[in-house]
C-alpha positions as CSV (number, residue, x, y, z in Angstrom):
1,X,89.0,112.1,72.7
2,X,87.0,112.4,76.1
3,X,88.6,109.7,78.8
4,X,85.0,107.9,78.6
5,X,85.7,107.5,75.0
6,X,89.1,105.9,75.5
7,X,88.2,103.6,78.0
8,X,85.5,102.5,76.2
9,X,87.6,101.7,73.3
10,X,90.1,100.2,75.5
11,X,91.9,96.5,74.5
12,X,90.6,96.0,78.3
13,X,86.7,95.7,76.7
14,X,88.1,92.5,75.0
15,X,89.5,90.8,78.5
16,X,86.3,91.9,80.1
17,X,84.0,90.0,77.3
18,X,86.2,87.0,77.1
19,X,85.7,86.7,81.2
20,X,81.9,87.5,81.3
21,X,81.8,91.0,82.3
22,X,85.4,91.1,84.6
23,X,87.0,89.8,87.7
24,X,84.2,91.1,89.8
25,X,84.6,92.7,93.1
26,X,85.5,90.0,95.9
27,X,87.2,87.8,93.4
28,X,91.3,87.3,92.6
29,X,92.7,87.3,88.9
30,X,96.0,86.8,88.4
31,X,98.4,86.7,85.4
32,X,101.2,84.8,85.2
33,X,104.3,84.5,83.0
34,X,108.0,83.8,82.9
35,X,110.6,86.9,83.8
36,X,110.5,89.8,81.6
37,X,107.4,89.3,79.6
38,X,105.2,92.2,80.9
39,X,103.3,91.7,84.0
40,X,103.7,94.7,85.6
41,X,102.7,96.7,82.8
42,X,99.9,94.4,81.9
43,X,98.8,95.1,85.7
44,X,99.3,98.6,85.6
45,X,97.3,98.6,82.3
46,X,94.5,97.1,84.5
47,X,94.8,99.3,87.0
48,X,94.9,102.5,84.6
49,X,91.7,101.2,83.0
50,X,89.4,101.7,86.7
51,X,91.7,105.2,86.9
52,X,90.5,106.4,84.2
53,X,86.6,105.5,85.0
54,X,87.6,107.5,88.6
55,X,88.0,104.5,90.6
56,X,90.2,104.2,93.6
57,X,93.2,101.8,93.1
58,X,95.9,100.4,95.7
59,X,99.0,99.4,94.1
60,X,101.3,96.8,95.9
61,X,104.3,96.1,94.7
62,X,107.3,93.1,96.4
63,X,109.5,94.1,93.4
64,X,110.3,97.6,92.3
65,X,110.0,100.9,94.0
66,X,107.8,103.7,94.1
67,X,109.2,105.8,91.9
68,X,109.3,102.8,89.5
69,X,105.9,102.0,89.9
70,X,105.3,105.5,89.1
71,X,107.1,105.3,86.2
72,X,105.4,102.6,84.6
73,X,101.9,104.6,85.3
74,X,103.3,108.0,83.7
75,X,104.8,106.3,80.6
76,X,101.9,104.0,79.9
77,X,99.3,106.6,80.3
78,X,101.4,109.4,77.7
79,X,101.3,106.4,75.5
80,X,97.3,106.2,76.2
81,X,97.0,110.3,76.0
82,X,99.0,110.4,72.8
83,X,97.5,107.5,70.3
84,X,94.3,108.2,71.3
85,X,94.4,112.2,71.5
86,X,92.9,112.8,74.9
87,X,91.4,115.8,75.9
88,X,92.4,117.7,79.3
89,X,95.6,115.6,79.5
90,X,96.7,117.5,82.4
91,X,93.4,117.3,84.3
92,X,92.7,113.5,84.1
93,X,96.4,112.7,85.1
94,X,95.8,114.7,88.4
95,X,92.5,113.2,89.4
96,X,94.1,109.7,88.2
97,X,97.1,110.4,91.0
98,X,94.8,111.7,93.2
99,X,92.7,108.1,93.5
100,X,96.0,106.1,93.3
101,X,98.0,105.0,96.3
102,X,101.2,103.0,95.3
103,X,103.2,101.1,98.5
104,X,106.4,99.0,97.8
105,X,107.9,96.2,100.0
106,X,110.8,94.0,100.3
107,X,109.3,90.6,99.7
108,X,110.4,89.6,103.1
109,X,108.2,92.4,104.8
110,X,105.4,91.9,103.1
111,X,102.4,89.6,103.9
112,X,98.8,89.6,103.9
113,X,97.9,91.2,107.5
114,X,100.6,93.9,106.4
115,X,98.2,94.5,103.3
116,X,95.2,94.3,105.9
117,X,96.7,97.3,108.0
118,X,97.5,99.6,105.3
119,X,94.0,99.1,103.8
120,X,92.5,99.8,107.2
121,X,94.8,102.5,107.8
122,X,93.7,104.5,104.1
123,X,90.2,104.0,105.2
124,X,90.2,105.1,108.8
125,X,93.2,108.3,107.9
126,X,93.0,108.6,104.9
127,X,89.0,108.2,102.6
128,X,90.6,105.9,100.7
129,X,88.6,102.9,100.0
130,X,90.3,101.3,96.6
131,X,88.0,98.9,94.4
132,X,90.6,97.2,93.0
133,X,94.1,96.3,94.6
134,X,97.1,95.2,92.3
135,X,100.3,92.9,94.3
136,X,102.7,92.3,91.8
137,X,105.7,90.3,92.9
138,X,103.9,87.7,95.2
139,X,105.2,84.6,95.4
140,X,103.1,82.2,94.8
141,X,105.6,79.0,95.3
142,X,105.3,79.8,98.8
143,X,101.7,80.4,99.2
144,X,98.9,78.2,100.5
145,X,95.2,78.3,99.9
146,X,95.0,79.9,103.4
147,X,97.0,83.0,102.6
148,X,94.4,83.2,98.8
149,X,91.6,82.7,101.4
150,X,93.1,85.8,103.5
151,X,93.0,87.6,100.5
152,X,89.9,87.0,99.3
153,X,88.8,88.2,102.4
154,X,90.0,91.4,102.0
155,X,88.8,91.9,98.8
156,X,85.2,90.8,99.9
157,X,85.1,93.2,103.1
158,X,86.1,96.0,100.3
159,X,84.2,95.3,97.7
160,X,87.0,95.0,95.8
161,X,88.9,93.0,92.5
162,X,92.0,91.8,93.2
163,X,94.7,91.3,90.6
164,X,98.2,89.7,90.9
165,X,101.1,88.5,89.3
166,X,103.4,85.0,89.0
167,X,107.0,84.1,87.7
168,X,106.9,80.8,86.7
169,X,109.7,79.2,84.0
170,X,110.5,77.1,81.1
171,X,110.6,73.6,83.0
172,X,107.2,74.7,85.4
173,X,104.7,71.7,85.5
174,X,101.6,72.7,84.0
175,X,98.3,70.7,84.9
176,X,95.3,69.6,82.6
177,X,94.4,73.4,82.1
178,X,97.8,74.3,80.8
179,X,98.1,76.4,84.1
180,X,102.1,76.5,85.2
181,X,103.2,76.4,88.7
182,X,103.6,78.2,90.9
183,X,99.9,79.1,90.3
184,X,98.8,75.4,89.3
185,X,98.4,74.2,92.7
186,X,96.3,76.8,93.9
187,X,93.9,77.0,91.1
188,X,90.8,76.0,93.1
189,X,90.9,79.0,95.0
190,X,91.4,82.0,92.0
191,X,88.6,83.2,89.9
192,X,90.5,84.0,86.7
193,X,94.5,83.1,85.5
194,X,95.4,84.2,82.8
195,X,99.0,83.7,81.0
196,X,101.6,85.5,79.2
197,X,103.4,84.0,76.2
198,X,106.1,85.5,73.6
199,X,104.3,85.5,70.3
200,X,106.1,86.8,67.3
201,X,106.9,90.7,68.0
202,X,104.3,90.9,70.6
203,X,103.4,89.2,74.0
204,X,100.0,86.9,73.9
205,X,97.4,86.9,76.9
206,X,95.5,83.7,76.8
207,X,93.3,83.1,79.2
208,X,93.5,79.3,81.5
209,X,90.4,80.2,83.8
210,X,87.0,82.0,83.4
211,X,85.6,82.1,87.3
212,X,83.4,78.4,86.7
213,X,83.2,78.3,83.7
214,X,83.9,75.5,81.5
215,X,83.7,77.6,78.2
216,X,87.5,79.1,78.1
217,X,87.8,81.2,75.0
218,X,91.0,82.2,72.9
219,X,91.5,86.0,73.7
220,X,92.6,88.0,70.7
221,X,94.9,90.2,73.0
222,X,98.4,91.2,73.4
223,X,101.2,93.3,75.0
224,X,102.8,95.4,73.0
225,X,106.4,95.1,74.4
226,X,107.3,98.8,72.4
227,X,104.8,100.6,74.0
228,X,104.1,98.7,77.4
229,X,100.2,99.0,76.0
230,X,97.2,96.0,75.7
231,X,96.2,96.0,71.9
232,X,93.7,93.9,70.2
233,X,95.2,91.4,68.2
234,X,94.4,91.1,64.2
């Protein structure tokens, strides 16, 4: 199968219908869930989904290296080459590597001008202008809508879809959306949250925000924990 083929048959078709057409470039989504559950995959499956269309991605992550990181991308994308058969396996990984930059911090060293220098510095040195910028590991418990308004500005000066990742847990207050903290409090300023929940022997994605809109529909997609891959549900 051609790589245009598989990502049009990705799972990802089914988050971007369920959102009206995607995040969009200048907006933040972010997914969040309790320890263990996926995020980093389900973000790297985001991520491998604009690779695969040739689109530049920055990957920034406050909680595992970069050999990790890299990891993650190489498993999930033999799981990708193998169920669906793609062609020129070799070839597409390259180019994929080629438009992906992957930075890891300590939590404590990370913060959003940090994020504004290395973009600028990719641009400036290096051609690299990403249109979508993954930080998984932020958190959000310490955050204010200044720093999401930082953000956002980044993303809007690059044209560019930002997607990120919570921890909350068990006992987190959730308000009238069913959105948890740490993430409740700064709903206003994100475009789409989106949630990860145990459900039988896979991981549900439901979906708490749709940019304004007031029509919030069920999304019939999971994680599959065994293969670290979005499926549709049945």
């Amino acid at each position: 199968m051609h790589r245009k083929e598989v990502n049009e048959r990705s799972p990802m078709r089914v988050l971007e219908h369920s959102i009206h057409g995607g995040l969009g470039r200048g907006n933040i989504g972010v997914v969040v869930a309790r320890p263990g559950l996926g995020k980093t995959a389900f973000l790297v499956g985001i991520a491998m989904d604009d690779l695969l269309r040739g689109r530049k991605v920055l990957h920034v992550s406050l909680e595992h290296s970069v050999e990790k990181v890299r990891d993650y991308y190489d498993d999930i994308y033999a799981e990708i080459a193998h169920k669906r058969e793609l062609e020129d396996v070799w070839k597409v990984r390259v180019e994929m590597e080629r438009n992906r930059r992957i930075n890891c911090y300590p939590p404590e060293r990370f913060s959003v001008d940090k994020l504004r220098e290395s973009v600028e510095f990719m641009k400036e040195h290096g051609e690299f202008e990403p249109v979508a910028i993954v930080i998984d590991g932020w958190d959000f418990g310490a955050k204010t809508t200044e720093d999401i308004q930082r953000i956002r500005s980044i993303a809007e000066e690059l044209k560019a879809e930002v997607w990120m990742s919570a921890t909350t847990h068990r006992e987190a207050k959730r308000n009238e959306r069913g959105v948890p903290e740490p993430v409740a409090h700064l709903e206003g300023e994100l475009d789409v949250i989106l949630s990860m929940a145990h459900d039988g022997s896979s991981v549900h994605v439901g979906l708490h925000k749709d940019h304004d809109s007031d029509d919030v529909t069920d999304m019939q997609l999971a994680l599959d924990p065994t293969t670290m891959l979005l499926v549709r549900k049945r």
